[in-house]
N, C-alpha and C positions, 0 to 999 in steps of 0.2 A: 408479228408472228404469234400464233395464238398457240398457244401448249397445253396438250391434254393429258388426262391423268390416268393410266389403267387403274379404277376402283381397285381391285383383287391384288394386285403386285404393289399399291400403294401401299394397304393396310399391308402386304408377307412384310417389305421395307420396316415399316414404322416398330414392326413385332420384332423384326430383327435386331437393329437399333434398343430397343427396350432390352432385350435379352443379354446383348453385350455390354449395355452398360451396366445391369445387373452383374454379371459376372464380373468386371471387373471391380464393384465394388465387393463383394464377396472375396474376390482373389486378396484387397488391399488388407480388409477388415482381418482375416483369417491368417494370412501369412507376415501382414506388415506389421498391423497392431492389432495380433489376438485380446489383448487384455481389454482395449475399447470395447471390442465385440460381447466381450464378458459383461465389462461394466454396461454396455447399451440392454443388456439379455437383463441384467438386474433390473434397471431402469425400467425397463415394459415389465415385468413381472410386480413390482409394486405399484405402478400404474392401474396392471390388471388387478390383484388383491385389494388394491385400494378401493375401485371401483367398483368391486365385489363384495365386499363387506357393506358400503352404504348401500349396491341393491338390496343383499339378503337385508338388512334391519330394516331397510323400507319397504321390503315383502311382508313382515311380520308388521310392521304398525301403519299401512294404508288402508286396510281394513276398520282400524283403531280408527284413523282420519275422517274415513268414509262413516262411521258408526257416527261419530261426533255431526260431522258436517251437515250428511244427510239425513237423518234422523232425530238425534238427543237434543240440536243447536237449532232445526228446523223453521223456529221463530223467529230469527233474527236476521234481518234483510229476506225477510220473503220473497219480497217481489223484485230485488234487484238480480240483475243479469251477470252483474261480480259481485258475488259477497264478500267483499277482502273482510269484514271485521269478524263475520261468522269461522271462514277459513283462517285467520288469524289466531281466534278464541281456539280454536277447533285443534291447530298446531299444537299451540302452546300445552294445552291438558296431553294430546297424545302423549309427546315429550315426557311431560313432568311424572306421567304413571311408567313410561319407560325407563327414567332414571331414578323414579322413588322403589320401582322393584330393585335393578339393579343395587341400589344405596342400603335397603332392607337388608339382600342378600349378605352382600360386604360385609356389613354392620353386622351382623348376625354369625355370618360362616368366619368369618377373618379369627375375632377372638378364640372359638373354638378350633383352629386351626392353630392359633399359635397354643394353647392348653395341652392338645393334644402332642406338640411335638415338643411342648417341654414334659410331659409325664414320659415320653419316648425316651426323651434323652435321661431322667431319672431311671427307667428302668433299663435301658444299658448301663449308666452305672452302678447300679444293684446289682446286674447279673456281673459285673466286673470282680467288684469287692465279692460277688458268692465263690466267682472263682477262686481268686486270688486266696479265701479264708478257706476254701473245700482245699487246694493247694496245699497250705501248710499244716490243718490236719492229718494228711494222708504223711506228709515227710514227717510230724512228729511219732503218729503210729505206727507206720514201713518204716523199716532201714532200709530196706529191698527202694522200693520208691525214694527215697531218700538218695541213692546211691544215683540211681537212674536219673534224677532229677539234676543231681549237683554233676553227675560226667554231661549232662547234654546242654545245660545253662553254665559253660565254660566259656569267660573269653579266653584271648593268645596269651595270656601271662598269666592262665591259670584260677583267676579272681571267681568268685559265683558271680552272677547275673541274676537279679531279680525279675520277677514277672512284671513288675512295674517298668522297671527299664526298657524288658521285651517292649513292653508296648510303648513306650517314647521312645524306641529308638523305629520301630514299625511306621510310629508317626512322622518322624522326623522324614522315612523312607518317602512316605506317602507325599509330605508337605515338598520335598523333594520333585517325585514324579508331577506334583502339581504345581509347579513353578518349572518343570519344563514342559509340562501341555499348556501353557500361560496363553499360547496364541489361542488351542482353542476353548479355551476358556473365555476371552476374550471375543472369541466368535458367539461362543453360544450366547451371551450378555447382549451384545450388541445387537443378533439376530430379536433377542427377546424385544429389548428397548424397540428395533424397529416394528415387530409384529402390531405392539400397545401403539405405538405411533400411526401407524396404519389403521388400527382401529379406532383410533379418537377422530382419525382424519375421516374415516368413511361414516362415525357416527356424523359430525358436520355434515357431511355430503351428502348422510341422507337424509337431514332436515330440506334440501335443497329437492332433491326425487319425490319426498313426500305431499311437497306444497303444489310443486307445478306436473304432477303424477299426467292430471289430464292435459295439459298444455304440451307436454314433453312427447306424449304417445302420440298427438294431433300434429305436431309435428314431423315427427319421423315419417306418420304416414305421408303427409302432403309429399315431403322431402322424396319419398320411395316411390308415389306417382308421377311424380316432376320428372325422375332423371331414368327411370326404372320400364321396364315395358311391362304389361299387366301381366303375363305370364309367370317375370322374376316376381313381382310385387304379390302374386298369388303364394307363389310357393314360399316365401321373405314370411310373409302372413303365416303360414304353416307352420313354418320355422317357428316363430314365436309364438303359438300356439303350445305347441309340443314345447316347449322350454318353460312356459307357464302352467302348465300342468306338471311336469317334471317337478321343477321345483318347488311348486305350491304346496304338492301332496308330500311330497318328501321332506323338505325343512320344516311347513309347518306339523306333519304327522309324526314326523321323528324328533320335534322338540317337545310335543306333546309326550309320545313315548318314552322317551329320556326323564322330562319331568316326573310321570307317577313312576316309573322303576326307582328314579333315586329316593321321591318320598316314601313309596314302601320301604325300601333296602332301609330306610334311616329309622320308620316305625316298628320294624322287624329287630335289627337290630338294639333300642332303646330295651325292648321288649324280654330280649334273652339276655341284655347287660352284655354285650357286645364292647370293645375297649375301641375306641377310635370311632366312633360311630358319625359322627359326623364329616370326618374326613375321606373314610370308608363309602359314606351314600352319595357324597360331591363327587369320587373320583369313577363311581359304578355310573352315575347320573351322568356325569359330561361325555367320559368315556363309550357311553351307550349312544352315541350319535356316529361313531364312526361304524359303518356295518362289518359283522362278521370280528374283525380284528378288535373292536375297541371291550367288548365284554371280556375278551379273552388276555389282552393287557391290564382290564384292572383288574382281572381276579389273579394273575401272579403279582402286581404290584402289592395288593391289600396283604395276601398270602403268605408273601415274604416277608412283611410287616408283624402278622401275626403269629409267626413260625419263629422269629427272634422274641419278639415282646410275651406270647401270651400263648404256647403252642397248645393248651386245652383248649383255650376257643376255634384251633383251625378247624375241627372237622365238621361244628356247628355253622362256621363258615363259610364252605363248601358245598352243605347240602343246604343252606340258605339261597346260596345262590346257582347253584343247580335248579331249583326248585321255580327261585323268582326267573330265571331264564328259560327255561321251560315255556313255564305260563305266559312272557311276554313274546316268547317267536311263537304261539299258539295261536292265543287268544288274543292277546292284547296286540301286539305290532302290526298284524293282518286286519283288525278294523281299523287301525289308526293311518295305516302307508297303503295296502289292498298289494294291487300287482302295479304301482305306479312306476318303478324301474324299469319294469321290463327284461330284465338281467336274468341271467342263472348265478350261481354262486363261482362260476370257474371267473365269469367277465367282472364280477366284483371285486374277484381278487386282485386280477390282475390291473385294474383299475384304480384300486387303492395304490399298488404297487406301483402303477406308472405316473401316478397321480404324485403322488408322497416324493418320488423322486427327484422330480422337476420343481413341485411348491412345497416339499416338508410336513410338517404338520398340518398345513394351509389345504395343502392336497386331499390329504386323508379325511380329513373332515366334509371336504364338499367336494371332490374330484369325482366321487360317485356319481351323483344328479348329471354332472358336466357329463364326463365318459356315456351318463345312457341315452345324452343328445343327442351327443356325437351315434351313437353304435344304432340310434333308431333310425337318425336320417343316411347313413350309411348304407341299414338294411333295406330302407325303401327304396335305396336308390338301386341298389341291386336286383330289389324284387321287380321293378319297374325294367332295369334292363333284359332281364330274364322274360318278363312277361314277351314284352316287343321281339324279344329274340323268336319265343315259341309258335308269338303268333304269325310272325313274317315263314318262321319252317313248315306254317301248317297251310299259308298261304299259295307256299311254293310247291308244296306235294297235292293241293288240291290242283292247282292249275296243270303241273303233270299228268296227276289222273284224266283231269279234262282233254289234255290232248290225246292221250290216248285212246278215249272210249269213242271218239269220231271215227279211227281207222278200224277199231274191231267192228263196227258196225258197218262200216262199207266192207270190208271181207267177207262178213254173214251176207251182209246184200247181192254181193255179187257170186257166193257161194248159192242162192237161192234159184237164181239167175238158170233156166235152159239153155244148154249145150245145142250150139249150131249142127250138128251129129247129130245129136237125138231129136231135132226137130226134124231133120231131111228125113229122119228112117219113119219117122211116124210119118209123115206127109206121105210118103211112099207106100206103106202101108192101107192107110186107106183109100187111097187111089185107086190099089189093087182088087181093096175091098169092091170101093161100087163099083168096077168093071165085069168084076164075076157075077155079082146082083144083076148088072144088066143084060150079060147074055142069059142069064138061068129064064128073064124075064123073056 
């Protein structure tokens, strides 16, 4: 007996099936073992980050690859169809100019980084000891102050309390509340350690994207013609279109951007004797890659720095960078990014917002680019439904129209139309007519 398959109720079956074995892994995951579900959500999120950082680095040095390969190495294996030893050579210099800036950097920022926070730490204890000495001049010249002084620095048995003690026992307070936030101290360490790990694994990963850039894309397509019908494969194409433009003009225009702000901010400040200035032009310089939010973190970061240590430079500091931010949302960030977003400033925000809360810091730095993928092929797809919508209502009102203008013109037609009445009276009429003519004749 031969058994047939209804096409249409096979596939509703197969969807239904799919659907409830979804839910009940969903039901098990959520209700039986939430923490799985947790740890699986971590698991795909360093996946993604990880995969994410060797893109981006291999967005910034494929260019690098292609200049070496195609051009500067052009002699060597001319005529072969694989240059493995050209692309090899070609790797290896990318690399080596990407890890000797980086090495520069370090070597260069790291010591003036630790200078700067040990003169930091010398000048909180300067201003300690200024206290501590302005303190017991005012009690040796008040009595008034003196009086004041010793009822409010009373412990329980009546003893004085020095200002010194205030502050080891303040400490003690502190070392305290920081041995019971020990767990998330412990988070935050850990989250770091993992971030660096993440990023040495996507630097590997993307010596891997960078070699085989053309093999890799040659692939995916064949892959997306193979299983794909030309329709998805067309819009799949768009897709990544729009993502390499996003990204291109964004990472590469906004590290550009980032770079000359933090080199001014560092040759501006040298300039006025600025205190911290190199920590200051690192923190305005990275900071400046997050939109909207990251200029405005490091200028109370630096601010509050300079507002304890050195509060005559704040105001020079201020309209520094007043000044340098101006000129880079002006002049500078609009040739370097143009309108590559696509964003207003409300979907940035919230972008960063929604961005940072799911990936952290991970977010806020590159959740922008992601979010205006997402919000352009959202918008298309909208404007696209909308379009089809308008044109199917103008389809439908035209063809309305058209039935109706058949019937008004058969109304006018047969409005036009002699009355069997007023044919008989005329007929009669002149009947009457030639009979009189005949007799007159």
């Amino acid at each position: 007996m031969k058994i047939s398959f209804n096409k249409k109720y096979t596939t509703i079956a197969i969807y239904a099936a799919l659907l409830i074995l979804f839910t009940i892994v969903c039901i098990n995951a959520v209700i039986v073992r939430p923490v799985g579900l947790f740890s699986l959500w971590d698991s795909i999120k360093e996946i993604i980050k990880t995969i994410f950082y060797a893109l981006v680095i291999a967005y910034f040095l494929a260019p690098v690859m292609d200049f070496f390969s195609k051009r500067a190495l052009i002699f060597i294996q001319r005529k072969s169809e694989n240059p493995f030893i050209r692309k090899l050579i070609s790797l290896v210099l990318t690399f080596a100019i990407f890890l000797a800036i980086i090495t520069v950097f370090i070597w260069y920022v790291a010591p003036q980084f630790i200078a700067n926070i040990e003169d930091l730490g010398k000048v909180l204890t300067g201003y300690y000891n200024s206290i501590d000495s302005l303190i017991q001049k005012l009690r040796n010249s008040s009595e008034l102050f003196n009086n004041v002084y010793t009822s409010i620095l009373q412990n329980d048995s009546g003893t004085e309390v020095s200002l010194s003690d205030l502050i080891n026992k303040a400490i003690t307070s502190l070392i305290g509340m920081i041995s019971s936030a020990s767990s998330y101290i412990i988070t935050f360490i850990t989250t770091f350690v993992n971030e660096v790990k993440t990023l040495f694994v996507g630097i590997f990963l993307s010596v891997y994207f960078v070699y085989y850039k053309d093999t890799l894309i040659n692939q995916v397509g064949r892959f997306a013609k193979a299983f794909l019908r030309p329709g998805t494969c067309r819009y799949l194409h768009h897709v990544v279109d729009d993502i390499d433009i996003k990204f291109a003009k964004f990472l590469r225009g906004k590290a550009v951007d980032s770079t000359i702000v933090g080199i001014v901010l560092y040759i501006i400040y040298k300039i006025v004797g600025m205190p911290y200035a190199e920590i200051f032009a690192v923190i305005g310089g990275v900071m400046n890659m997050i939109p909207v939010f990251g200029p405005i973190i490091a200028s109370v970061i630096c601010g509050f720095i300079l507002l304890i240590t050195s509060p005559q430079n704040l105001i020079a500091y201020i309209i520094i960078v007043v000044v340098v931010g101006v000129i880079d949302a002006n002049f500078i960030e609009p040739k370097m990014l143009g309108d590559s977003l696509g964003l207003k400033p409300v979907w940035i925000t919230i972008a960063i917002i929604v961005m940072s809360s799911l990936f952290g810091l991970f977010g806020m730095f590159f959740g922008v680019p992601i979010f205006a993928v997402i919000y352009t092929l959202v918008k298309e797809e909208v404007d696209r439904r909308v379009a089809m919508r308008e044109a199917r209502e103008a389809y439908e009102a035209e063809r309305a129209q058209g039935a109706e203008e058949p019937d008004k013109d058969g109304e006018e037609a047969f409005d036009d139309e002699p009355s069997e009445e007023g044919t008989s009276e005329d007929d009669e009429t002149n009947s009457a007519e030639e009979s009189e003519s005949k007799d007159e004749k």
